[in-house]
N, C-alpha and C positions, 0 to 999 in steps of 0.2 A: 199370894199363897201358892206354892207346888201343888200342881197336878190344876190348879182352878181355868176355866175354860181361856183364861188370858194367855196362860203357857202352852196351852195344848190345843191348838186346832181342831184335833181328832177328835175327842169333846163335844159328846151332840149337849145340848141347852139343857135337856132334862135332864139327866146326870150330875151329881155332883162331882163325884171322882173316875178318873180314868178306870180302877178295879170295877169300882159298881158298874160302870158299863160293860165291863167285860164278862163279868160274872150272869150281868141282868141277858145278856148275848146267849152266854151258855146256856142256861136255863133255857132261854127258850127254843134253843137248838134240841137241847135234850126231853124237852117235852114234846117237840114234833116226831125227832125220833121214838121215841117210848109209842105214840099211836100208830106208827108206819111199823112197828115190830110186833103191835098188835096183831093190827089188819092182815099182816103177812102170817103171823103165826095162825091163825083163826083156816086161813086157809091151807097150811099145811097139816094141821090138825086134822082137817075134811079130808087131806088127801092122805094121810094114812090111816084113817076109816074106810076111806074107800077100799084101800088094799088089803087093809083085813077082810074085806065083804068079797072083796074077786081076787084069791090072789093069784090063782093059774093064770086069767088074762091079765091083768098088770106084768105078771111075771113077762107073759108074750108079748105085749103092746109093749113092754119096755126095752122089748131089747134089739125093737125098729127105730130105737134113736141112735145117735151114734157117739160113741161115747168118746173115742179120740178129737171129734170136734166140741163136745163139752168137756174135755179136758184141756182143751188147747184153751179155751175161754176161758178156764179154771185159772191157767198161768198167766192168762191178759191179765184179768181184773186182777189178781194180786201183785203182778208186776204194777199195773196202774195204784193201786194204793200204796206202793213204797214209793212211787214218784208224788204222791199228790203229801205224803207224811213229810217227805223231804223239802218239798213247796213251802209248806206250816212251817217248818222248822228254819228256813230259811228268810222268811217274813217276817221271825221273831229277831231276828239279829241287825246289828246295826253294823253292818260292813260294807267295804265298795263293792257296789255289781247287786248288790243282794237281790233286789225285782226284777232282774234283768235276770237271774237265776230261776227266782219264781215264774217268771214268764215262761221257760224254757221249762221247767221243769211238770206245768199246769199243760203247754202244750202236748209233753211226753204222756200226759193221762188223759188228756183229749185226744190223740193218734190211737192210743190204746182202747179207748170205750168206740172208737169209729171201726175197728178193726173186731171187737166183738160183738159189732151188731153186724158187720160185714158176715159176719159167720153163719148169727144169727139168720140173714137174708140166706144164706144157703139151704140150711136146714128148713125154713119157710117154705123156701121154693121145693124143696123136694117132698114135703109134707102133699105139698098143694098137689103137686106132679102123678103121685100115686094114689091121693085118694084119700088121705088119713087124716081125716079132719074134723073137726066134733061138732053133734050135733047132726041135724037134717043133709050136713056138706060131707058125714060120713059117705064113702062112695066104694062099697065092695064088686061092684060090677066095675071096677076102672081094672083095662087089660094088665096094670103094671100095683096095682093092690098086692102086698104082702097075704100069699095064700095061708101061712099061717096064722092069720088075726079071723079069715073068712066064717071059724067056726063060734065067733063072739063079738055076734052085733053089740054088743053094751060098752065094748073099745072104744065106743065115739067119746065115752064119758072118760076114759084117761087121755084119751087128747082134746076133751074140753081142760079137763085141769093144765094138762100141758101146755095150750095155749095162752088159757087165762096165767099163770104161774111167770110163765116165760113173756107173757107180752106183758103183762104188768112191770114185770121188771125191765123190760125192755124201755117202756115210758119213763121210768127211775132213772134207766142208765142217761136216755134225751136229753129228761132236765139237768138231770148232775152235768150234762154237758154243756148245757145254755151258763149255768154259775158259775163251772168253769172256765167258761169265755169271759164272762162278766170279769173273775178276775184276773184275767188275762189282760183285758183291759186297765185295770186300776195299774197294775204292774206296770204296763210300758209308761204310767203315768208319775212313777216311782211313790205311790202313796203308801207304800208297805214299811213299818218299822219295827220297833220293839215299842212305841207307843199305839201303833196301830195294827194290827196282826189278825184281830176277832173275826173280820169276814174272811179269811183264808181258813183259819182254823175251823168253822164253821160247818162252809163247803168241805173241808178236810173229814170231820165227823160225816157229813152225809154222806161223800161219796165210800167213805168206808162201811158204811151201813150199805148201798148198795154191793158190795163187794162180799158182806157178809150173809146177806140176803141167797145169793149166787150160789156160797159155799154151801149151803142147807141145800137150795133146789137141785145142784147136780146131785149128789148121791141119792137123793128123793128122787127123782125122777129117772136119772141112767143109771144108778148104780143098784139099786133095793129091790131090783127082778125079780 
């Protein structure tokens, strides 16, 4: 019988057809993401409450971030998600070279997510440097403290969210990158086809929810002063 696990390797045992695996794949890709856009929305929610509640300090505290470095990250991650759509798209196809394409092209969004947290490490370090930190790490006696934040100790609470917001996703961009090795791996292994494609496309869907996650936090956080 076509498609039955005799002709198709790719074929886990529980499955009976190549589709229902595929489909049974999405689903459950799209149900992880549906709680990950939860959890995310729940806290930008909070954070445009907070900013109705203080907007003069938001307005100030926001405009100690720097916004050509989160726009530079702005154009990583969406450069990275045309290389990782290109990847999928490329897994799907039955041609010579094709994983060998995927490889190269999952690399290119692995360079890209290492270069936006490179960034990210700037902005850290310079958070930490001055003093601007949330919580009890708040530190306005630090000689290089932004004197215009000085007159709003409750700052510490837009770089708690800023932290929480930005290091959360920071830990999303990690993992997206551990799966993207993973198929970095299957690739030099050439197990990518048009019968087998679901875990590219997969990581394909998360890492673009990471990317979409991004595009919400920059204008939230540097642009909405």
């Amino acid at each position: 019988m076509s498609g039955s696990h005799h002709d198709n390797p790719y074929l886990a045992h529980h499955f009976d057809t190549p589709r229902q695996q595929l489909e049974a794949n999405k689903l459950g890709i799209w149900l992880f993401l549906g709680q990950e856009i939860m959890f995310f929305s729940a806290l930008f929610v909070g954070l445009m409450i907070f900013r109705s509640w203080y907007p003069q300090m938001y307005h100030t505290a926001a405009h100690e971030l720097s916004v050509p470095q989160g726009a530079f990250n702005t154009i990583v991650l969406i450069c990275s998600s045309l290389t990782m759509a290109l990847a999928v798209r490329w897994a799907q196809m039955d041609v010579p070279n094709n994983n060998r394409t995927v490889f190269w092209l999952c690399l290119a969004t692995f360079a890209l997510a290492g270069v936006f947290l490179v960034v990210k490490y700037f902005e850290y370090s310079h958070k930490i440097h001055v003093g601007t930190l949330p919580g009890k790490f708040f530190d306005p006696s630090n000689p290089e403290f932004p004197a215009a934040l000085k007159q709003f100790d409750n700052a510490k609470l837009f770089f708690g969210f800023y932290f929480c917001l930005t290091g959360l996703h920071g830990i999303h961009v990690l993992a997206g990158m551990g799966v993207i090795g993973w198929i970095m791996v299957r690739a030099r292994r050439n197990e990518f086809n048009s019968k087998n494609f679901a875990a590219v496309e997969c990581v394909g869907l998360y890492w673009h929810l990471v990317d979409l996650v991004w595009i919400f936090l920059f204008p939230l956080l540097y642009l909405v002063g």
